[in-house]
C-alpha positions as CSV (number, residue, x, y, z in Angstrom):
1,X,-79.8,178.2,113.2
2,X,-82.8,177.1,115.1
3,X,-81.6,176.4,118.9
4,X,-82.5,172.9,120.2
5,X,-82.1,171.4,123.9
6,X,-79.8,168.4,122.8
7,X,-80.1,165.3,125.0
8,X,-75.9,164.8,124.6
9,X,-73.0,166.9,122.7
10,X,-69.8,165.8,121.7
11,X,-67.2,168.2,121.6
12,X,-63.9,166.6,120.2
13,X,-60.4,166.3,122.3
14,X,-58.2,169.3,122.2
15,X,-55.7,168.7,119.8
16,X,-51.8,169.9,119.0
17,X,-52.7,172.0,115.8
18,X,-51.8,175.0,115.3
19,X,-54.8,177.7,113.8
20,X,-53.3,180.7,112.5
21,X,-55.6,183.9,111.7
22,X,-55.6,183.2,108.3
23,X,-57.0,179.5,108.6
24,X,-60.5,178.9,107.7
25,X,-62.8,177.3,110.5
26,X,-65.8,175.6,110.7
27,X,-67.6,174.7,113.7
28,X,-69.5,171.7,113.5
29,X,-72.3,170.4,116.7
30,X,-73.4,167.0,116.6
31,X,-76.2,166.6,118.7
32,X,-77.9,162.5,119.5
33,X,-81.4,162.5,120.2
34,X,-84.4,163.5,117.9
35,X,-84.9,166.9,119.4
36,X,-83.9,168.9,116.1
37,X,-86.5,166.7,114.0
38,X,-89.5,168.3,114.8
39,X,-90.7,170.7,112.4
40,X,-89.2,174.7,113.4
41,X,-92.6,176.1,113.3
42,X,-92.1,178.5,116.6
43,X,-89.1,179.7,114.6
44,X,-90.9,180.4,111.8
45,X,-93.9,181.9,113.3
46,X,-91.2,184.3,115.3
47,X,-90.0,185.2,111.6
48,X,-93.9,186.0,110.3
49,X,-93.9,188.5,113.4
50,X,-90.9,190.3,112.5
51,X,-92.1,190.8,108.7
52,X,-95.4,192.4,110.1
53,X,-92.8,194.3,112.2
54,X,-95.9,194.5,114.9
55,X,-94.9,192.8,118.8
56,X,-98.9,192.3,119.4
57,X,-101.9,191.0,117.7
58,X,-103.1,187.4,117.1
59,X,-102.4,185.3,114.1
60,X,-104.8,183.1,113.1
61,X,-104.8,180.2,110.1
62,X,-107.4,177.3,109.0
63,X,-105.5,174.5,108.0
64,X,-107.1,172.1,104.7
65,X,-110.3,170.6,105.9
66,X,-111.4,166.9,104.7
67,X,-113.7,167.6,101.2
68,X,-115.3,165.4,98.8
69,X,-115.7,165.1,95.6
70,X,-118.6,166.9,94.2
71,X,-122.0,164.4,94.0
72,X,-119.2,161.6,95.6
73,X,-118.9,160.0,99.5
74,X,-115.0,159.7,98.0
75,X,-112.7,162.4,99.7
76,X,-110.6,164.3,97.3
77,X,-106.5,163.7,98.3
78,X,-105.3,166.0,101.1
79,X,-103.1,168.3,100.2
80,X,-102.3,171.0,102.9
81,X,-102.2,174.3,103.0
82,X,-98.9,175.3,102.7
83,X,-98.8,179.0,105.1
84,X,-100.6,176.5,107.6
85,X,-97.7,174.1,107.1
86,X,-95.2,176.8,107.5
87,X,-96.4,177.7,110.3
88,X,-97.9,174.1,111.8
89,X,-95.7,171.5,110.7
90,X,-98.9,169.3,110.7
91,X,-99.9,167.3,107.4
92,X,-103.1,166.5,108.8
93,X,-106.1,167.9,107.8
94,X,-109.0,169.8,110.2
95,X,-106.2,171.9,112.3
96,X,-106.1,175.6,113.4
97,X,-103.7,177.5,115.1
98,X,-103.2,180.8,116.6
99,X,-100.0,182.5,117.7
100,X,-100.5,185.5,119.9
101,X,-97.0,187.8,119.2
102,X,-96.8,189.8,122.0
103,X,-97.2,186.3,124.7
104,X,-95.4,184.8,122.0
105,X,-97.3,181.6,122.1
106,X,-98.0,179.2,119.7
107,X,-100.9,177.1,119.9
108,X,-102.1,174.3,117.5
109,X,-105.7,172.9,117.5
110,X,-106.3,169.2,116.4
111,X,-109.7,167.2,115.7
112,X,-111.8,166.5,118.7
113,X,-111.8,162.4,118.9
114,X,-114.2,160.6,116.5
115,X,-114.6,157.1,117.5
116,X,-117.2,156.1,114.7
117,X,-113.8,157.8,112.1
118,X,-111.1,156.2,114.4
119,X,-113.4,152.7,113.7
120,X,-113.6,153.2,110.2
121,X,-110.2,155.6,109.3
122,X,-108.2,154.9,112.1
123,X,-108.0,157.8,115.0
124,X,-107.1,161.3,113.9
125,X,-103.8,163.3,115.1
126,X,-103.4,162.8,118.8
127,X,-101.5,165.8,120.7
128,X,-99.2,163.4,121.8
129,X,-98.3,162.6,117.8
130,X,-98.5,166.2,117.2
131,X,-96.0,167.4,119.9
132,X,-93.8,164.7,118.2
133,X,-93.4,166.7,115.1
134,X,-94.2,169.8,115.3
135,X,-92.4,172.3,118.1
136,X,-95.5,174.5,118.8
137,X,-96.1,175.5,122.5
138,X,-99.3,174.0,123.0
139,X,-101.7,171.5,121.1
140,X,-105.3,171.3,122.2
141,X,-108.1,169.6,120.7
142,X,-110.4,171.7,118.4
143,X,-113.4,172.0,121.0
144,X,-111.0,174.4,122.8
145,X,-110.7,176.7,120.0
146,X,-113.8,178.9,120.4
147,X,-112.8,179.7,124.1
148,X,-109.4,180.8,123.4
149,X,-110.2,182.7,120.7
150,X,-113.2,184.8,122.9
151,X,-110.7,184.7,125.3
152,X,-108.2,186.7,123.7
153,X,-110.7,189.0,121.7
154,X,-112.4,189.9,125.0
155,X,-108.8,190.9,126.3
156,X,-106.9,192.6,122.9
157,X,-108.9,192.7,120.1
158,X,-110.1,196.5,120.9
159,X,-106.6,197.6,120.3
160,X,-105.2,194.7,118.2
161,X,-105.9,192.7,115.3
162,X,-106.7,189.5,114.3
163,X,-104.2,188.8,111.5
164,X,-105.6,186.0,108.8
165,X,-105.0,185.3,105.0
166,X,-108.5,185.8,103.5
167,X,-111.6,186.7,104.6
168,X,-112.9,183.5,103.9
169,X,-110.8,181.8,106.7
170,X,-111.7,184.7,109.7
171,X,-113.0,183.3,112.8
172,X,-116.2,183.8,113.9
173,X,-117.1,184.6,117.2
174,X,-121.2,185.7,117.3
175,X,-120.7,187.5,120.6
176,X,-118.2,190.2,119.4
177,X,-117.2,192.0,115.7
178,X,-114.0,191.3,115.5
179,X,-111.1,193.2,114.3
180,X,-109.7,191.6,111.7
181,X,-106.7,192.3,109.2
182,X,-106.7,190.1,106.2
183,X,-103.7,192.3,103.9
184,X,-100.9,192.1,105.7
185,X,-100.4,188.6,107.1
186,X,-99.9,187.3,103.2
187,X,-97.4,189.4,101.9
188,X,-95.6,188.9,105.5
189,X,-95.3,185.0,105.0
190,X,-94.6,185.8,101.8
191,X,-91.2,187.3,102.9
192,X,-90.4,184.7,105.4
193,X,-91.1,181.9,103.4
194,X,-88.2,182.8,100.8
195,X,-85.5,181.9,103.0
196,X,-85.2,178.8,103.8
197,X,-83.6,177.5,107.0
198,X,-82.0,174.4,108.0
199,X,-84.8,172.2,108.4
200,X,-86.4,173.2,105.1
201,X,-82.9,172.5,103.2
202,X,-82.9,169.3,104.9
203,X,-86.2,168.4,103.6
204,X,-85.8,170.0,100.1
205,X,-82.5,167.7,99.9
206,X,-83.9,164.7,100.6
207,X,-86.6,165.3,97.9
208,X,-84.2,166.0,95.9
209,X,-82.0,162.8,96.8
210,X,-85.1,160.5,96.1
211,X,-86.4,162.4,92.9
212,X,-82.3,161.3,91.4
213,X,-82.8,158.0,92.4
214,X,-86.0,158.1,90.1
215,X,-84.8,159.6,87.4
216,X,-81.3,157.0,87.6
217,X,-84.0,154.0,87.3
218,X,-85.2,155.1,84.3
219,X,-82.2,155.8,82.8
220,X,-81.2,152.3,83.4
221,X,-84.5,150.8,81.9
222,X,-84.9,152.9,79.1
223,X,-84.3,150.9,77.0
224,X,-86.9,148.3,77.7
225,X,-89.8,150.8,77.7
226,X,-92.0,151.6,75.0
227,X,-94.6,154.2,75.8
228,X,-94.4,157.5,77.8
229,X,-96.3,155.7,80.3
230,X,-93.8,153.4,81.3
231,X,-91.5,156.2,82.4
232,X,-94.1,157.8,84.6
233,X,-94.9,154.6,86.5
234,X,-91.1,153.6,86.5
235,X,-90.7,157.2,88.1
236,X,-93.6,156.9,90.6
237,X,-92.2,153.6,91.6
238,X,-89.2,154.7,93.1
239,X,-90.5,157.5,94.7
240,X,-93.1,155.6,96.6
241,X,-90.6,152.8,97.5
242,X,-88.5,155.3,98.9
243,X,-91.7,156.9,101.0
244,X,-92.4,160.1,98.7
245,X,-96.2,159.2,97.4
246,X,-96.5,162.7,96.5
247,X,-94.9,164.5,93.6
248,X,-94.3,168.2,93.8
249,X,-96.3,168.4,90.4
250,X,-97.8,166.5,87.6
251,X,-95.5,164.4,85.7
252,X,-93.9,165.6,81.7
253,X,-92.7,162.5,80.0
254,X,-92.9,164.0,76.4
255,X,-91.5,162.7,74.0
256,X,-91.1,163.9,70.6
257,X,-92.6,167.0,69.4
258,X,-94.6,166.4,73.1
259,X,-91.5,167.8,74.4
260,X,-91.8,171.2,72.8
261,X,-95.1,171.0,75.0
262,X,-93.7,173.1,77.9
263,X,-96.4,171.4,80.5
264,X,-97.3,168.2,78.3
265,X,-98.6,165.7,81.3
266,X,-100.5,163.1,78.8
267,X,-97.8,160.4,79.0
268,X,-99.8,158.5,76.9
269,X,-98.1,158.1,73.1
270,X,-95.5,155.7,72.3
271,X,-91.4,155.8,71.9
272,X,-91.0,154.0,69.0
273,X,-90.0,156.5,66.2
274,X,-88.7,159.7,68.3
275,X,-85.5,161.0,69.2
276,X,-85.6,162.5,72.6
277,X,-87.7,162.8,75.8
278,X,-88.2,165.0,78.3
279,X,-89.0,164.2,81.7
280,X,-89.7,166.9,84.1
281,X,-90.6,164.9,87.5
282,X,-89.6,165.9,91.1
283,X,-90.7,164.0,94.4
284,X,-92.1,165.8,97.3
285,X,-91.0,164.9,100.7
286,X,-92.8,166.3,104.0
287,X,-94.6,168.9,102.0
288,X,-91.0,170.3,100.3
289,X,-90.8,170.2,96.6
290,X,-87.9,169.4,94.0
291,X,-88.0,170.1,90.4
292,X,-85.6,168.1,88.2
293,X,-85.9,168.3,84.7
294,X,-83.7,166.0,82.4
295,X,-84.1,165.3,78.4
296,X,-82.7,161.7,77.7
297,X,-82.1,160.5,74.1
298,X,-83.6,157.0,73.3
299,X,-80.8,155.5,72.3
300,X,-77.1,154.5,73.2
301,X,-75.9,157.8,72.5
302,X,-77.4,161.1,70.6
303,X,-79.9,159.8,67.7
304,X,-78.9,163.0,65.4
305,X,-76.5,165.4,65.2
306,X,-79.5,167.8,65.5
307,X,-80.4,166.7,69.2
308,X,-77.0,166.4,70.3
309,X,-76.3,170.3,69.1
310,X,-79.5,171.7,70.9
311,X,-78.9,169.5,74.1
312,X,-75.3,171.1,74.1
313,X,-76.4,174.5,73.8
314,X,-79.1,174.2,76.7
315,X,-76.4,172.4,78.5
316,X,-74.2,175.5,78.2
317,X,-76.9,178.3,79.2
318,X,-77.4,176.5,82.3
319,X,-73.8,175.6,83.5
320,X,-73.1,179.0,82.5
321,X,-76.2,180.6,84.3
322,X,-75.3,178.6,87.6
323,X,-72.2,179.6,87.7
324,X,-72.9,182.7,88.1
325,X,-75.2,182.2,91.3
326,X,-74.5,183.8,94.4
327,X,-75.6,186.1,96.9
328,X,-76.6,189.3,95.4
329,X,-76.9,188.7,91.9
330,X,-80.1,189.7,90.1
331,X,-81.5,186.7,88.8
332,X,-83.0,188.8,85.7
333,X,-79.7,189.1,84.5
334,X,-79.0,185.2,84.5
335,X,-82.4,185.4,82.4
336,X,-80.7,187.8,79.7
337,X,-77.3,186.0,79.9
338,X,-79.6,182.5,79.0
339,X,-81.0,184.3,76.3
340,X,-77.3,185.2,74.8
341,X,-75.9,182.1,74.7
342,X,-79.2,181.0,73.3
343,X,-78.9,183.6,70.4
344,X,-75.3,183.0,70.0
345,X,-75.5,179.0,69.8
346,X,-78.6,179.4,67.1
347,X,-76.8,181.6,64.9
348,X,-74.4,179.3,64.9
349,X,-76.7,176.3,63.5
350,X,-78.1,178.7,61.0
351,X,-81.5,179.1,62.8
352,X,-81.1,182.8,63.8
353,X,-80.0,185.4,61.2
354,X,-76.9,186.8,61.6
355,X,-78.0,189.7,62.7
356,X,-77.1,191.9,66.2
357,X,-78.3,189.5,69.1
358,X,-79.4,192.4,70.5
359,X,-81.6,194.1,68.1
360,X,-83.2,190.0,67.8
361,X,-83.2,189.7,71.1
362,X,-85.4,193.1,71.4
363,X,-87.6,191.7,68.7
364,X,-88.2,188.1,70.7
365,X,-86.9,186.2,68.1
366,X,-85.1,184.3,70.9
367,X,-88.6,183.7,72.6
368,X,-89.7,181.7,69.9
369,X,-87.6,179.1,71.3
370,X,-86.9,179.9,75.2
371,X,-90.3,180.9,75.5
372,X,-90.3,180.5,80.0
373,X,-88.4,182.2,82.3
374,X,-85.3,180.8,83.7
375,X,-86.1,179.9,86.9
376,X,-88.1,180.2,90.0
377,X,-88.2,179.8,94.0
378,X,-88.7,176.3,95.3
379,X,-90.0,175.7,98.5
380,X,-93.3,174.6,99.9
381,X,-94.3,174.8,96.7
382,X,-92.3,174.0,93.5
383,X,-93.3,177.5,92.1
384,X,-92.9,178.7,95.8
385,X,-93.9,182.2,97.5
386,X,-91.6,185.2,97.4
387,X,-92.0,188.8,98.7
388,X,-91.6,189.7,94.8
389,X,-91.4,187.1,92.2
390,X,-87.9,186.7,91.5
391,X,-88.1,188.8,87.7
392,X,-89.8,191.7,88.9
393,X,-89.3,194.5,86.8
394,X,-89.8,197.0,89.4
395,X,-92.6,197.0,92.8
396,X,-95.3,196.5,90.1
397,X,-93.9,194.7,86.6
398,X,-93.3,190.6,86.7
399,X,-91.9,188.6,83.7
400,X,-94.8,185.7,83.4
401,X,-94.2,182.4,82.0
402,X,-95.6,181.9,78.8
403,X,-94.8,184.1,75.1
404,X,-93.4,187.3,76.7
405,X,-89.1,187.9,77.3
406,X,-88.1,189.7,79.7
407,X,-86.9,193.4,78.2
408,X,-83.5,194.7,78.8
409,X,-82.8,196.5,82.2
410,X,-83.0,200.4,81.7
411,X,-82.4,203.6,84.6
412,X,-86.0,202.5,85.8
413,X,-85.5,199.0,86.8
414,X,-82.8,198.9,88.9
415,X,-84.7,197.5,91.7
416,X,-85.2,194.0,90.4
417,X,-84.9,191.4,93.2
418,X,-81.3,190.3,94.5
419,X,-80.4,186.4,94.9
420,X,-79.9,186.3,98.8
421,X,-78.3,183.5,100.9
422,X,-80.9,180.5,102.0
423,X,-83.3,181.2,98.5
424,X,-83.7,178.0,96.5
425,X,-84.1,178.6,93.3
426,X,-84.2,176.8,89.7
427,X,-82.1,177.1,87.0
428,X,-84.5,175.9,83.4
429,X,-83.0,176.9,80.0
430,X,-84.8,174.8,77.3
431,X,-84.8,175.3,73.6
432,X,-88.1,174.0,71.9
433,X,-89.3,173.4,68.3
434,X,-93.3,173.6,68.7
435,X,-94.6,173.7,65.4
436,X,-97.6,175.6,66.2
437,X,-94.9,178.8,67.8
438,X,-93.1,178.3,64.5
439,X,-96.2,179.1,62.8
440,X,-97.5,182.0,64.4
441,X,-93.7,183.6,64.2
442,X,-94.2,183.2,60.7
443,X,-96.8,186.3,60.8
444,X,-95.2,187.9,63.2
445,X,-92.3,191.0,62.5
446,X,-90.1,189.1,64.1
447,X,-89.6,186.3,61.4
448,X,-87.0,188.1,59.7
449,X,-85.0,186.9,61.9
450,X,-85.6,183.0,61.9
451,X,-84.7,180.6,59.5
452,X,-87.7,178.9,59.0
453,X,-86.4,176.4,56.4
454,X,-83.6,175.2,59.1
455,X,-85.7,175.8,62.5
456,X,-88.2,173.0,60.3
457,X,-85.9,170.4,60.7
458,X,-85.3,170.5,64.3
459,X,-89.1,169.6,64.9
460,X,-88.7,165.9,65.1
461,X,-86.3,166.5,68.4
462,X,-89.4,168.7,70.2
463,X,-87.4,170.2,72.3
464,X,-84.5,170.1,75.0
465,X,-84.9,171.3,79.4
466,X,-82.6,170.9,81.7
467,X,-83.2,172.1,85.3
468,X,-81.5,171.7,88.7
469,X,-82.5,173.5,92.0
470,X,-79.4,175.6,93.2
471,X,-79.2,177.0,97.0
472,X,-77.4,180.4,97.0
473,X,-75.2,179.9,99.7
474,X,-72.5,182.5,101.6
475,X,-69.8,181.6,99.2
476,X,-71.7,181.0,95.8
477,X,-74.3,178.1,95.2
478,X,-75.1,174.4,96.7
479,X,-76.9,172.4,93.4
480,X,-79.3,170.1,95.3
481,X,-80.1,168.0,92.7
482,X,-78.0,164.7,92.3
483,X,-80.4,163.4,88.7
484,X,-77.7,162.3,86.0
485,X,-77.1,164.7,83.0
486,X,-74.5,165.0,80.1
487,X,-71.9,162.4,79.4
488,X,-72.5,160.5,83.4
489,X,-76.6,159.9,81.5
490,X,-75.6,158.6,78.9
491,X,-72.9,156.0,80.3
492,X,-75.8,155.1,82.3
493,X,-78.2,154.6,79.2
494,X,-75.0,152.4,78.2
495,X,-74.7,150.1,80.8
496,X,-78.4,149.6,81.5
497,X,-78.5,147.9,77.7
498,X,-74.9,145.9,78.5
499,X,-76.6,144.4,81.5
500,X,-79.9,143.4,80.3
C-alpha cells in the first residue's frame, strides 16, 4: 500500500462487539482529500531500484515526443511510452525524467513554455499541473535537463551508471563519455510492472467498468444494427461519453466466419445472414488497458443448435479455468486444462475422433480450433510486460500466439511461471471454424483425428471467445470485468427488442 499524508481520517467509535481469535478482520482507512490520486510514481520507481538490486546509479527515460506524419504538418496521436508512464505518471508528450537511487530523488522534466504553441495548441504541461498528478519530487522545465544531468555525471558517473532502455534514448552530454547501461533497466521494469498495486487496480477497474457499459449498449441495440460498423461506433460512443477516447486496442466486431478471424478489425460487412458475432473491444482509461471479449448471437436467443453448443463449451473452459486462479498456480496448466475440456466437449459433437485426448492433444488436433494461448498479463498494455511471459516453458522457451500448443509439462519444465498475488491476467478460450485452418489440417498428420465432414458445418458460426480480466488476489481471484455473458446477455438482447 502506497503511504499518503491524508488531510483528515475517520476512525469509527469504539463499539460493544466482541472479536474472538478466530474472527476475520479487515481494516479499512478512509481518507478525504485528493492526496492518494496522484499517480504512485515514487513508489514505483523505489520498486525499479529494488529489481536492479543496485542503491546508486541514475535512471534515466525519454518520454514520447510530438511526431508527424511522414510528408504531413498533421501530428500522428500521442500515445505514450508506457516505462515512461510507469515511472512519470505524465500523459504528455516531450518529458524526461531522471531518478538518482542512492539520493532517492525523482525528477520530472516538462516542455520549456512556447507561446507561439500555447497560441495555437493551448500551453503545454505546467509544473504546477504536473505536481497535480504525478507524485515525483521535483518537476522542472526541460531547459534544466542538460545541467542536472552534467551535474550528476561530473559527481557519479565514474563509478556509476546511467541506467536507460535503448541506446537510442541515452543522453548526450558532449563534454564527458558517459557510462551508460542499456540491459538491465528493461528487464528490471519488466519485473515491477507485473504487479500491480492499488492505484493501477483502480485504474484497470474503471476501464473495465466503462468497457461493460459499452458492451451493455450494444447488447441493447442489437437488434437495430445492420453492419459490423454499427457495433464499433455504438462501442466507441460510450466509451467517449464516459471519458475513455482511447481503446486499449483495435476494435474485432466479426461477424460470421470474420469471427474465426482471431484479430479481424475490418468492421466493415453486414449482419444480415449470420449467426453470431464477436466483439473483442476494451476501453483504456489513464493509460490502463481492459480486454473484454464477448460473442453475442443475433437473435432473441441461439440461431442454431450449433452456436449454442460451441458457446457452451467455451463457456465451460473458461468458468472452469477461472476457477482455478489463485496465487501460485502455473497458468500453463490452466492452458492444458482449456485444452481438455475443449477435446472432451468436441468429441462429444462428433468433431474429434474418439480417440485418447491425449495422444490428439500431442498431435494438435485441438489447435486446429483453440489455436491462441489462454491468456495474458494486462496492464499498461493489454498484452502487458512480465519478467517472463506468463507460458514460459523454461528461462528460454515461450508458447507464442498463433498455430503452435503448448506441449505437455515434462522433469524439464518445472519452472514455468507461478500466478502471484496483484498480476492481472486474461482468461480467452475460443473455439473457431476458419476454413482456411480446416484446410491445411486436411494435409496435415493430424487430420485423422478431425471430422472434417462435421467440423464443415460449424463454419457458418465462425467462431466463439470469451474473455474476462481476473486479478489473482490473497484468497483466489477478483474478475474485473462487469460485460454481460451467458443467460444475463441474452435477457438483455430480449428486452432491448421488447422496448423498441
Amino acid at each position: 500500500m502506497r503511504s499518503c499524508t491524508p488531510s483528515s481520517m475517520r476512525v469509527s467509535e469504539p463499539s460493544d462487539v466482541v472479536i474472538s481469535s478466530d474472527d476475520t478482520c479487515h481494516i479499512r482507512l478512509t481518507w478525504t482529500g485528493n492526496e492518494c490520486d496522484k499517480y504512485p510514481a515514487k513508489q514505483h520507481a523505489r520498486k525499479v531500484a529494488m529489481e536492479l538490486g543496485v542503491s546508486s546509479g541514475l535512471i534515466y527515460l525519454v518520454g514520447q515526443p510530438v511526431n508527424n506524419w511522414g510528408d504531413s504538418d498533421q501530428p500522428q496521436p500521442f500515445r505514450q511510452r508506457r516505462y515512461f508512464y510507469y515511472l512519470g505518471g505524465i500523459d504528455a508528450p516531450d518529458c524526461y525524467l531522471i531518478y538518482d537511487i542512492q539520493a532517492d530523488l525523482l525528477t520530472l522534466y516538462v516542455p520549456d513554455f512556447d507561446l507561439r504553441r500555447a497560441i495555437w495548441m493551448g500551453p503545454t504541461l505546467s509544473i504546477e499541473e504536473a505536481h497535480e498528478q504525478s507524485d515525483v519530487d521535483r518537476v522542472s522545465y526541460f531547459a534544466s535537463l542538460q545541467h542536472d544531468l552534467e551535474s550528476w555525471a561530473s559527481k557519479h558517473n565514474g563509478s556509476y551508471p546511467i541506467y536507460i532502455l535503448h541506446e537510442n534514448q541515452k543522453p548526450v552530454i558532449p563534454s564527458k563519455r558517459l557510462f551508460l547501461d542499456n540491459e538491465r533497466l528493461l528487464p528490471a521494469m519488466n519485473a515491477a510492472r507485473v504487479i500491480k498495486d492499488e492505484y493501477e487496480l483502480r485504474m484497470i477497474r474503471h476501464a473495465n467498468y466503462i468497457s461493460g457499459l459499452a458492451h451493455r449498449k450494444v447488447l441493447e441495440d442489437i437488434h437495430r444494427m445492420s453492419t459490423e460498423a454499427e457495433i464499433e461506433s455504438s462501442f466507441l460512443a460510450t466509451c467517449v461519453s464516459h471519458g475513455a477516447k482511447n481503446q486499449s486496442y483495435a476494435i474485432i466486431a466479426g461477424s460470421g466466419q470474420n469471427a474465426a478471424v482471431l484479430h479481424y478489425v475490418k468492421n466493415d460487412e453486414p449482419l444480415d445472414g449470420r449467426q453470431l458475432v464477436c466483439l473483442d473491444a476494451g476501453a483504456e482509461w489513464k493509460c490502463y488497458a481492459s480486454d473484454v471479449t464477448r460473442t453475442i448471437p443475433l437473435w432473441t436467443d441461439w440461431p442454431s443448435e450449433h452456436a449454442r453448443n460451441i458457446y457452451r463449451v467455451v463457456e465451460e473452459m473458461q468458468e472452469e479455468c477461472i476457477r482455478r486462479i489463485r496465487k501460485g498456480v502455473r497458468f500453463r496448466d490452466l492452458q492444458l486444462l482449456a485444452h481438455e475440456i475443449a477435446i472432451r466437449e468436441l468429441q462429444k459433437l462428433s468433431i474429434l475422433t474418439d480417440d485418447s485426448p491425449k495422444e490428439i492433444y500431442n498431435s494438435g488436433a485441438s489447435a486446429v480450433f483453440f489455436p491462441h494461448g489462454l491468456g495474458h498479463h494486462v496492464g499498461l498494455e493489454v498484452h502487458d510486460v512480465s519478467e517472463r511471459p506468463i507460458t514460459a516453458l523454461d528461462g528460454n522457451q515461450t508458447h507464442r500466439v498463433g498455430h503452435n500448443f503448448v506441449p505437455p509439462l515434462n522433469d524439464s519444465s518445472w519452472s514455468v511461471p507461478l500466478l502471484n498475488e496483484g498480476m492481472v491476467i486474461t482468461i480467452e478460450p475460443g473455439i473457431y471454424f476458419n476454413r482456411l485452418a480446416l484446410l491445411n489440417a486436411q494435409n496435415q498428420p493430424l487430420a485423422k483425428y478431425i471430422n472434417f465432414d462435421e467440423a464443415e458445418k460449424y463454419i457458418p458460426i465462425g467462431g466463439v471467445r470469451i474473455e474476462d480480466d481476473i486479478l489473482v488476489t490473497a484468497e483466489g481471484y477478483e474478475n474485473l470485468t462487469s460485460a454481460p455473458k451467458g443467460e444475463e446477455m441474452l435477457e438483455i438482447i430480449r428486452r432491448g427488442i421488447d422496448n423498441s
